[in-house]
Kinemage of the C-alpha trace (Angstrom):
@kinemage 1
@onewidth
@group {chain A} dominant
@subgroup {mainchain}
@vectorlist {calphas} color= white
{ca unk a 1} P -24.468 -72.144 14.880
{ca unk a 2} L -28.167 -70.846 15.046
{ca unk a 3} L -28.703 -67.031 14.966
{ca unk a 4} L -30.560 -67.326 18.804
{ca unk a 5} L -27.328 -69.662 20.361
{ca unk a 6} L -24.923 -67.216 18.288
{ca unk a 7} L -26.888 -63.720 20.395
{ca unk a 8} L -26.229 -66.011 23.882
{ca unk a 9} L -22.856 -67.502 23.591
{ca unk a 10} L -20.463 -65.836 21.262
{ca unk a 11} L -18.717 -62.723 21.279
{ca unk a 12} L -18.473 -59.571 19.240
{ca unk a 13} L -14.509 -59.670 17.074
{ca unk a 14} L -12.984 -57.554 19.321
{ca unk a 15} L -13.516 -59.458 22.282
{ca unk a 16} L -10.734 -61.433 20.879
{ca unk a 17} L -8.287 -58.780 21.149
{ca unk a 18} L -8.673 -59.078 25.927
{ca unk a 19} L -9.088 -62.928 24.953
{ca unk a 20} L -5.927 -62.987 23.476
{ca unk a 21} L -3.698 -60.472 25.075
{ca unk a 22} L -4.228 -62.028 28.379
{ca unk a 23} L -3.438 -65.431 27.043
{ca unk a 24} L -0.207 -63.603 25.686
{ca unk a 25} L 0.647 -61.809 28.671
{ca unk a 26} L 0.835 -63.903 32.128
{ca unk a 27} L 2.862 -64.036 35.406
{ca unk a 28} L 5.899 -64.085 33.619
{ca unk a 29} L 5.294 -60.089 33.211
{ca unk a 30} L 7.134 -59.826 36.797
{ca unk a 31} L 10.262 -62.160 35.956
{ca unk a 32} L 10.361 -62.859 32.728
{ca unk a 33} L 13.778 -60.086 32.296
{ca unk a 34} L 15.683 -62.241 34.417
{ca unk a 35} L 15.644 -65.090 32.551
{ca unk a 36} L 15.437 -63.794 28.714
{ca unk a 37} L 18.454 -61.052 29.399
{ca unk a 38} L 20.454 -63.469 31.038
{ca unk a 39} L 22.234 -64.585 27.917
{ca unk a 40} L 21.815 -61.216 24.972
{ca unk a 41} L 21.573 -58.293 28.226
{ca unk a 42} L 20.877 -55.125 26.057
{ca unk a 43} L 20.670 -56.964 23.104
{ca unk a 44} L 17.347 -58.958 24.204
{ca unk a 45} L 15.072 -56.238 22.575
{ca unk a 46} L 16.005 -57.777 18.992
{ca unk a 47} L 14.967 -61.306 21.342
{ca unk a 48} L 11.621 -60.259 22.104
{ca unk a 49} L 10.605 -58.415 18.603
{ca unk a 50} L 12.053 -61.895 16.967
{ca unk a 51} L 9.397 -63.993 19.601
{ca unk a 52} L 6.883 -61.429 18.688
{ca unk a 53} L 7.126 -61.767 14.813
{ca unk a 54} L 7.265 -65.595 15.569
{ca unk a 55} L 3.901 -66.121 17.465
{ca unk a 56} L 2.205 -63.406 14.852
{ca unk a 57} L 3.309 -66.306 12.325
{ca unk a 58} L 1.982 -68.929 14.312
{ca unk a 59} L -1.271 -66.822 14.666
{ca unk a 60} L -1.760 -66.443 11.242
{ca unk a 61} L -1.187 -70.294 10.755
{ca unk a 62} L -3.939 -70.679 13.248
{ca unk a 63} L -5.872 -68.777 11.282
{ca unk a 64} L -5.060 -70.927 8.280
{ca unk a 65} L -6.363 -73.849 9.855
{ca unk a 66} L -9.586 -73.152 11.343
{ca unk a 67} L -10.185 -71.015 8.377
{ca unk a 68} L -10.426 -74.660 5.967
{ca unk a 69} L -12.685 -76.079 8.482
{ca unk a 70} L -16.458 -76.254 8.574
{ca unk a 71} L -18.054 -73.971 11.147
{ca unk a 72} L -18.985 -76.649 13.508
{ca unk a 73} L -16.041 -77.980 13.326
{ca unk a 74} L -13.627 -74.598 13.671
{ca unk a 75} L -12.378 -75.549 17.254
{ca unk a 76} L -9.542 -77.438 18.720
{ca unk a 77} L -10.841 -80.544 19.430
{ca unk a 78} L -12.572 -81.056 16.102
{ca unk a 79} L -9.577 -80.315 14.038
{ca unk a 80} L -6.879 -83.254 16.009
{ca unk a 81} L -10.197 -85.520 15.472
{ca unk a 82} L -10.116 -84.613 11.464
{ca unk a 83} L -6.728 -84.923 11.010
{ca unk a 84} L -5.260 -87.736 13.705
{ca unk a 85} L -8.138 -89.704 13.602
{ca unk a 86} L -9.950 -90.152 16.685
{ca unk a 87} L -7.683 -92.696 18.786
{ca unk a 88} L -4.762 -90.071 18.488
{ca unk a 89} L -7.213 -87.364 18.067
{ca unk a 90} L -8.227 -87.725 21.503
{ca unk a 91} L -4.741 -88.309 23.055
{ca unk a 92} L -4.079 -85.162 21.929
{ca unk a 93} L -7.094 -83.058 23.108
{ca unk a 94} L -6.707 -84.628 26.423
{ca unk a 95} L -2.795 -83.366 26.223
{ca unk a 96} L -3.979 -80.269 25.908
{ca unk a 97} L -7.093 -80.463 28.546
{ca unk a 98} L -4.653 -81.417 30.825
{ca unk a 99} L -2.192 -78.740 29.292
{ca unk a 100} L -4.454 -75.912 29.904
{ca unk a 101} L -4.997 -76.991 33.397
{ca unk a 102} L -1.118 -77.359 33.805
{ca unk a 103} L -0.821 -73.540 32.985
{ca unk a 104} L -3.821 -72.076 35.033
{ca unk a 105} L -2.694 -73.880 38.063
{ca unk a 106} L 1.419 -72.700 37.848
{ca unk a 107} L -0.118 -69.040 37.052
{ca unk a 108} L -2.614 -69.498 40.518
{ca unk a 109} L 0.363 -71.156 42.213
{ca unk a 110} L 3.065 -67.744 40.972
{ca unk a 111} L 0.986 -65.468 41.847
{ca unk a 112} L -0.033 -66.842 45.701
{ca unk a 113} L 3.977 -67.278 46.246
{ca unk a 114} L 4.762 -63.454 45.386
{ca unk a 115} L 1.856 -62.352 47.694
{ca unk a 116} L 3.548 -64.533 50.646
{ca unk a 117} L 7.030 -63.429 49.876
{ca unk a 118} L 6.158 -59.802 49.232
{ca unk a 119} L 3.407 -58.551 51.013
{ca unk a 120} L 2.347 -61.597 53.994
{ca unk a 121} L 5.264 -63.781 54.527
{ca unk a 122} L 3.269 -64.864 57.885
{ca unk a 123} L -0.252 -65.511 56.106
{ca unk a 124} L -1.924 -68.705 56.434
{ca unk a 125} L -2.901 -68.758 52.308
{ca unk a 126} L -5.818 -70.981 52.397
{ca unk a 127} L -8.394 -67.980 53.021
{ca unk a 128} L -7.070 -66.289 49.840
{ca unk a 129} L -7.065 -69.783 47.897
{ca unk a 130} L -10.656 -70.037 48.900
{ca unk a 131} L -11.488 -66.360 47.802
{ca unk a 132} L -10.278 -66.607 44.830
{ca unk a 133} L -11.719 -70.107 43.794
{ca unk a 134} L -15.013 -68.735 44.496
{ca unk a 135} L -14.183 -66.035 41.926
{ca unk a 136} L -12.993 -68.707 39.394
{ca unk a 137} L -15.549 -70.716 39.653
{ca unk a 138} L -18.286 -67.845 39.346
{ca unk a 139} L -16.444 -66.407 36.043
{ca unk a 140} L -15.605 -69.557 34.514
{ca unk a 141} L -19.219 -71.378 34.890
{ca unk a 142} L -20.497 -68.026 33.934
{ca unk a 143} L -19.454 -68.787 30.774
{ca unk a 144} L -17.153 -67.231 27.354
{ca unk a 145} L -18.950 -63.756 28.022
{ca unk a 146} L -18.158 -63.727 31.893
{ca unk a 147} L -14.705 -64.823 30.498
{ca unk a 148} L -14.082 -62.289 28.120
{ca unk a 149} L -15.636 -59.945 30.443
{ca unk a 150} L -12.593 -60.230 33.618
{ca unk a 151} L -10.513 -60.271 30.454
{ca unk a 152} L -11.207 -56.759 29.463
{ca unk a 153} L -10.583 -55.801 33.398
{ca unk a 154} L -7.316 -58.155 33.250
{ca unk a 155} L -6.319 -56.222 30.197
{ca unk a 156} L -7.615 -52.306 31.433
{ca unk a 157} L -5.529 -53.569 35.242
{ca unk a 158} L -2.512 -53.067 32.964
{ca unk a 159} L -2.389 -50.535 30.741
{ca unk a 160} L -4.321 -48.133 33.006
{ca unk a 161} L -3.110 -48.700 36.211
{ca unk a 162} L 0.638 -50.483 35.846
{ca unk a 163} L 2.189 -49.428 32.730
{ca unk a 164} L 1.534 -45.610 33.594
{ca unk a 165} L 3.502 -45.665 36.446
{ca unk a 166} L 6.486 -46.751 35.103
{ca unk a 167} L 6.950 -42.878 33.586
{ca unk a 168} L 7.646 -41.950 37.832
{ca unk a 169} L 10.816 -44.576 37.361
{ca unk a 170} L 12.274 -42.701 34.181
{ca unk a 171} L 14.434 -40.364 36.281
{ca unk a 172} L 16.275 -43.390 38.229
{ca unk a 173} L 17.148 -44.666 34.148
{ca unk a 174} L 20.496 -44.807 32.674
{ca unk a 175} L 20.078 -45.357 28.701
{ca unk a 176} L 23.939 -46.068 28.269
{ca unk a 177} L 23.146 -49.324 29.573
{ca unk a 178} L 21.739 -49.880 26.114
{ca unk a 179} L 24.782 -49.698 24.545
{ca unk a 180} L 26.858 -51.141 22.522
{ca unk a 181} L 24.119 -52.571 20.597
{ca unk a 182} L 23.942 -55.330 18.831
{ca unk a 183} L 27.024 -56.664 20.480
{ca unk a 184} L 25.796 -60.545 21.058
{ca unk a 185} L 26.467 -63.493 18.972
{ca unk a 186} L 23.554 -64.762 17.143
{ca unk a 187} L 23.119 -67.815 18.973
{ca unk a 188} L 23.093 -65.938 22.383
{ca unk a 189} L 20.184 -63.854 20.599
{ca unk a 190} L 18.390 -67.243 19.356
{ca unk a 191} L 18.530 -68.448 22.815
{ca unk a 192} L 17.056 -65.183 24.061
{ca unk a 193} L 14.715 -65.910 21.501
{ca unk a 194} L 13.358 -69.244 22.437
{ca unk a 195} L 13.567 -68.424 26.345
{ca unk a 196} L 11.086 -64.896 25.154
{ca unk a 197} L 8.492 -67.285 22.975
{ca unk a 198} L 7.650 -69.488 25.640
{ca unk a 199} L 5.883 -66.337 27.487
{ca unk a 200} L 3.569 -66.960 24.790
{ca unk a 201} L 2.783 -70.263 24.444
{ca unk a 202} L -1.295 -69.262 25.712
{ca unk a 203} L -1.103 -68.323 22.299
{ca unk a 204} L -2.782 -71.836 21.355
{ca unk a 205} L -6.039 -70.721 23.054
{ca unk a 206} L -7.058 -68.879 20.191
{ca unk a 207} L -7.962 -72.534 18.741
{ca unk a 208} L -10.507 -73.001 21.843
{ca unk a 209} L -12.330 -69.402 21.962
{ca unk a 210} L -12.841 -69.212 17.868
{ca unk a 211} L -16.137 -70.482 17.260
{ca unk a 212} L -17.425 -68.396 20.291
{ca unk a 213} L -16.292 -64.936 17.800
{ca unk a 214} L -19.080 -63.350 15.486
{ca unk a 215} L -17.451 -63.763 12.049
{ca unk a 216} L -14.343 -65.543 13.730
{ca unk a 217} L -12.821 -65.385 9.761
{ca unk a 218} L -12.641 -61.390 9.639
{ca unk a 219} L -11.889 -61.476 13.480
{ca unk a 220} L -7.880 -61.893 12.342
{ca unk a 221} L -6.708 -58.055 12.961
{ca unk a 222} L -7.762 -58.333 16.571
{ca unk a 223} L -5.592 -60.946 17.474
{ca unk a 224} L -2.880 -59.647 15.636
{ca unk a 225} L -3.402 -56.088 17.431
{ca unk a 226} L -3.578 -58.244 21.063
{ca unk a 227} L 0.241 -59.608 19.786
{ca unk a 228} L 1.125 -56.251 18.923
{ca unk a 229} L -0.506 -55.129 22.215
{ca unk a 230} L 1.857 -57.909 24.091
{ca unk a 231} L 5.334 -57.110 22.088
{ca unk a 232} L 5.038 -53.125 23.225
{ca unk a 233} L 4.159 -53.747 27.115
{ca unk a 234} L 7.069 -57.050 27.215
{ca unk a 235} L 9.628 -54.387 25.026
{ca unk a 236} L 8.605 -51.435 27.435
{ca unk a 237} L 9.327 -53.763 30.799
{ca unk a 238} L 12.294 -54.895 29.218
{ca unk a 239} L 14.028 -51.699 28.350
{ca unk a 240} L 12.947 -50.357 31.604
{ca unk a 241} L 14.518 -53.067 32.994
{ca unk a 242} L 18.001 -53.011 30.979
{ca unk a 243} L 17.937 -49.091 32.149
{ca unk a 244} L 17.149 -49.212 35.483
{ca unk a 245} L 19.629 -52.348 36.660
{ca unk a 246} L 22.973 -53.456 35.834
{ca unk a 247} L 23.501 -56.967 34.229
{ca unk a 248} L 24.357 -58.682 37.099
{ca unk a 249} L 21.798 -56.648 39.083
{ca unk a 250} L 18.883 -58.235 36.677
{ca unk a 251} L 20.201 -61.399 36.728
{ca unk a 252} L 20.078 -61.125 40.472
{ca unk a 253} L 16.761 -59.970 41.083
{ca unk a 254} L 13.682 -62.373 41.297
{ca unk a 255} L 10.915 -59.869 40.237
{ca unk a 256} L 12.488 -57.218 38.471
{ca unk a 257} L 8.982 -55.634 37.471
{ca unk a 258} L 7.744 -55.315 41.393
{ca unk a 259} L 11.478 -54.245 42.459
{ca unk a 260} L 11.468 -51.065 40.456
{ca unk a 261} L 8.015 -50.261 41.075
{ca unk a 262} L 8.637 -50.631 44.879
{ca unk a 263} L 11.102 -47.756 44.048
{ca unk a 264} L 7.891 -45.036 43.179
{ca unk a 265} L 6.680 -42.831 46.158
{ca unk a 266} L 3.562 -41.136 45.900
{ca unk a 267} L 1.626 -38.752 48.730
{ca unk a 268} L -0.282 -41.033 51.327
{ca unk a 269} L 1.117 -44.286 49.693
{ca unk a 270} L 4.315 -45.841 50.968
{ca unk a 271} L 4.677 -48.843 49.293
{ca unk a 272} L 2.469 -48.895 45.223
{ca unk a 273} L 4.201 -52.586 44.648
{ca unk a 274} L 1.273 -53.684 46.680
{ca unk a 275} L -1.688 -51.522 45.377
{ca unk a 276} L 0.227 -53.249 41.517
{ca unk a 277} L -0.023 -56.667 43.818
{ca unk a 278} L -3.490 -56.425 44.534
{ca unk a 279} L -4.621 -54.652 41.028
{ca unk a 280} L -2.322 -58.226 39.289
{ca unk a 281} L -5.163 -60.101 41.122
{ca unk a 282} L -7.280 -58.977 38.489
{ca unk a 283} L -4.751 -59.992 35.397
{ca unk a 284} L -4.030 -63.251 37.246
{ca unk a 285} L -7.313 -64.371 37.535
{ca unk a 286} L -8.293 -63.291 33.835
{ca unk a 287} L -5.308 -65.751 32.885
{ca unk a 288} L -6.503 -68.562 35.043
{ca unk a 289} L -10.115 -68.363 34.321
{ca unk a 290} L -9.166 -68.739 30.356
{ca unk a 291} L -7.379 -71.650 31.052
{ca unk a 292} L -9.994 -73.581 32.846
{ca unk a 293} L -12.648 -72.507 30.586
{ca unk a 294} L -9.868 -73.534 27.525
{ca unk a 295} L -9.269 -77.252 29.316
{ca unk a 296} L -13.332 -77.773 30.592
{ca unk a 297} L -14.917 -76.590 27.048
{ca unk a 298} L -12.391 -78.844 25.716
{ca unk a 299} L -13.475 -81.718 28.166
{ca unk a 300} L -17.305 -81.187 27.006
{ca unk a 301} L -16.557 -81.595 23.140
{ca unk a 302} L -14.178 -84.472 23.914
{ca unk a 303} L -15.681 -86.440 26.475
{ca unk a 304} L -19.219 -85.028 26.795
{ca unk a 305} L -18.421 -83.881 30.406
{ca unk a 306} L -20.597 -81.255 31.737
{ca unk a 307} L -18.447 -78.108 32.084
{ca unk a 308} L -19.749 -77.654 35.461
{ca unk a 309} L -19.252 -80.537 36.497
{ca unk a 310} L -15.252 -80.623 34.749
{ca unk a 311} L -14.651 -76.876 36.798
{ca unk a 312} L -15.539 -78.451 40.282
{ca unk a 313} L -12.961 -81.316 39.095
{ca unk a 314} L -10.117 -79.023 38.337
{ca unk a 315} L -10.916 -76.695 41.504
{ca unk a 316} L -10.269 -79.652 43.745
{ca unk a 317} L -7.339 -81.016 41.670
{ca unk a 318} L -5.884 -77.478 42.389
{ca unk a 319} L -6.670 -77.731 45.626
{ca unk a 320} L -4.607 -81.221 46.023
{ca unk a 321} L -1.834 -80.276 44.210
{ca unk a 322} L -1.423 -77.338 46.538
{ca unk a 323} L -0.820 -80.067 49.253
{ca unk a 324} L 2.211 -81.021 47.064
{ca unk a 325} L 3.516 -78.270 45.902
{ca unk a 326} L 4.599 -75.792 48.791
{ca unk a 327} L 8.337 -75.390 47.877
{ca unk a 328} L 8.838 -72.713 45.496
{ca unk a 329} L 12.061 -74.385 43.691
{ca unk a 330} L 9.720 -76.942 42.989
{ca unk a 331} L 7.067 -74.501 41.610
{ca unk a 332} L 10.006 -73.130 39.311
{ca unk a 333} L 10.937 -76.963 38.316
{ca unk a 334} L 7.556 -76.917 36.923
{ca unk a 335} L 7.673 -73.897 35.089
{ca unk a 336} L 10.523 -74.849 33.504
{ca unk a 337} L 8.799 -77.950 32.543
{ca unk a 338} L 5.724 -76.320 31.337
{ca unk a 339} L 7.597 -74.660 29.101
{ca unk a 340} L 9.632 -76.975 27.279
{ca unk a 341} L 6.587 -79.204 27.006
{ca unk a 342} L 4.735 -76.097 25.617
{ca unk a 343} L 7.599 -75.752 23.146
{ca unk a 344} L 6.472 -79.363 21.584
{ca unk a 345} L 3.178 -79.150 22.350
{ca unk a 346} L 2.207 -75.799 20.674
{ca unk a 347} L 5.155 -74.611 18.571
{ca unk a 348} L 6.037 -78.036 17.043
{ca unk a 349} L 1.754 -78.777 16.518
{ca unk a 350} L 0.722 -75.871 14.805
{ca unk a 351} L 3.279 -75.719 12.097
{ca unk a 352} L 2.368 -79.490 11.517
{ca unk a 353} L -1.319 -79.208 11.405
{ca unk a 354} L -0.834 -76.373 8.964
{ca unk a 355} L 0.994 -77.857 6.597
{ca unk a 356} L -1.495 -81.202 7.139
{ca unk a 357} L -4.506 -78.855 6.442
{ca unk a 358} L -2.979 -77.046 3.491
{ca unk a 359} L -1.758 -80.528 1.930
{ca unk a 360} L -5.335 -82.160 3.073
{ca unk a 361} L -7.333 -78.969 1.129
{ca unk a 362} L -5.475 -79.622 -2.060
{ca unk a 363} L -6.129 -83.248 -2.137
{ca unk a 364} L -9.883 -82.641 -0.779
C-alpha cells in the first residue's frame, strides 16, 4: 500500500481497539443474562471469563494468520483464495459476505423490536427504518474512517453514558445471590460457555479491517485491550444481573439490562431506560455499519463490485426482509440460527486456517 493511499484510507493502531470492541459487544448486551445464566446462575462469571480467554485465543490466531501473509494480501478474502483455492475460496468469502449481512440486519432488526415494545408499541416503524438507513448509508459509503469514527461514539455511548449508571442500582443488590460458588457441574459451565462465545462471534471482522491499520503487525495489544474492554462491561452486566434478580426472575425477564435500569430515578427524568434507548442508537448503528462495510469491502475484493453500489444492494435487501420478518419469535429463530452457524463458520474456520497457514509456512 502506497504511502499517499495509506494517509487516505487506513487508520492509526488504536482505531482497532472501537473497531473491535463494537464488533465484540452487540445487542446481545440487553439479553444476553437470560440466556447464558440459564444453565450455571451464579456460576456463569467463570462462563464468561472462559468465552473471554477463548476469543483472546482466537484473536491471537488471527493474528497468526494474516501475520504470514503478504501485505496485499493480509485480508479475508485473499487468505480463503490462498489456501482453498479460488472455486472454494470464493464459496467461502461469499459465506461470509452474506454472513456479515446476516448479522447487521438481526442487530437493525433487535434493536427496532425493543424500541416498539418499550418505548412506541403504537409507532408505525418505517420513518425510523428510513432515518436510520440514511445514517448507514452516509457512514458506511463514507468509508473505514467514517466507520471507525461512529465506532469511537458507539464505544464512548457505553462506557460514559450506560455503564456509569449502573452504580445508582447498587443499593437495590443482594451479593448473597452469588453464593455458593462454584456450585455447577462442569458441563452446565461448558454450556454457559458456548451460549457466552457466540456474543462474540463479530470477532472475525478483525480479518476484514486489518490492512486498513498503520502497522496492522504491532496493532495486536489493541485488540486484545478491546477483548479485555468486552469481558469487564459483559462480567459487570452479569453480576449486576445475578445481584439484582433471582434465578427464576432472570430467566424470566426479556431484557434484563433495560429492566434494572428502568429501576434508576433521577430529578426531571422519569423513565432513563429510554434516554439508554435512544443513546443504544448510537452502539447499534456502530455495529451495523461494521457489518455492511465488513460484507461490501468483501464484495469489492471478491467480485469487483463497487462498494457503493453493494451498500444500496444490502439497504434494499434489508428493506425486503423487513416485509418478512415482523414476528419477533421469528426474529429470535434467526438469532438462534445465526449463532450456531457462526459457531462453524468462525470458531471451527479460524482454528483450521491456522493450523493450514502454520503447516503451509513450514513447507513454503
Amino acid at each position: 500500500m502506497d504511502k499517499s493511499k495509506s494517509d487516505k484510507y487506513t487508520l492509526s493502531a488504536v482505531h482497532l481497539f472501537f473497531l473491535l470492541y463494537v464488533s465484540l459487544v452487540g445487542a446481545g448486551l440487553m439479553d444476553f443474562q437470560r440466556h447464558v445464566a440459564a444453565l450455571s446462575e451464579q456460576d456463569t462469571w467463570i462462563a464468561v471469563l472462559a468465552a473471554s480467554l477463548f476469543i483472546v485465543l482466537l484473536i491471537w490466531m488471527m493474528y497468526g494468520i494474516l501475520k504470514r501473509q503478504e501485505a496485499s494480501g493480509a485480508h479475508l478474502v485473499a487468505v480463503n483464495k490462498r489456501y482453498f483455492g479460488s472455486v472454494v475460496g470464493a464459496a467461502l468469502n461469499l459465506c461470509f459476505i452474506l454472513y456479515f449481512l446476516w448479522g447487521a440486519f438481526l442487530t437493525l432488526r433487535f434493536y427496532l423490536h425493543v424500541i416498539e415494545v418499550w418505548i412506541f408499541p403504537e409507532m408505525n416503524q418505517w420513518p425510523l427504518v428510513l432515518c436510520i438507513f440514511v445514517l448507514l448509508y452516509y457512514t458506511v459509503s463514507g468509508g473505514i474512517q467514517t466507520v471507525a469514527g461512529i465506532c469511537f461514539w458507539g464505544t464512548l455511548s457505553i462506557f460514559l453514558f450506560v455503564l456509569p449508571q449502573t452504580v445508582l442500582v447498587f443499593p437495590f443488590l443482594h451479593p448473597q445471590n452469588l453464593m455458593p460458588a462454584i456450585d455447577h457441574s462442569a458441563a452446565a459451565i461448558f454450556g454457559s460457555t458456548r451460549l457466552m462465545a457466540q456474543q462474540f462471534l463479530g470477532c472475525v471482522a478483525l480479518m476484514a479491517v486489518y490492512p486498513f491499520i498503520k502497522d496492522g503487525a504491532r496493532s495486536a495489544k489493541w485488540a486484545y485491550l478491546a477483548a479485555g474492554a468486552a469481558a469487564f462491561i459483559y462480567i459487570v452486566m452479569l453480576l449486576i444481573s445475578i445481584m439484582f434478580f433471582s434465578p427464576q426472575q432472570l430467566k424470566e425477564t426479556v431484557w434484563p439490562t433495560l429492566s434494572i435500569v428502568s429501576i434508576i430515578h433521577v430529578p426531571l427524568m422519569q423513565r432513563l431506560e429510554y434516554v439508554v434507548l435512544n443513546l443504544w442508537l448510537l452502539k447499534m448503528v456502530s455495529n451495523i455499519s461494521l457489518g455492511l462495510w465488513a460484507a461490501c469491502h468483501s464484495l469489492k475484493q471478491q467480485l469487483r463490485v463497487r462498494p457503493r453500489i453493494a451498500l444500496a444492494g444490502a439497504l434494499a435487501l434489508f428493506l425486503l426482509l423487513f416485509f418478512l420478518d415482523n414476528d419477533p419469535g421469528d426474529t429470535r429463530k434467526l438469532i438462534d440460527m445465526y449463532a450456531k452457524t457462526g459457531e462453524l463458520l468462525v470458531f471451527s474456520y479460524i482454528p483450521l486456517v491456522f493450523v493450514i497457514s502454520r503447516f503451509s509456512a513450514k513447507s513454503g
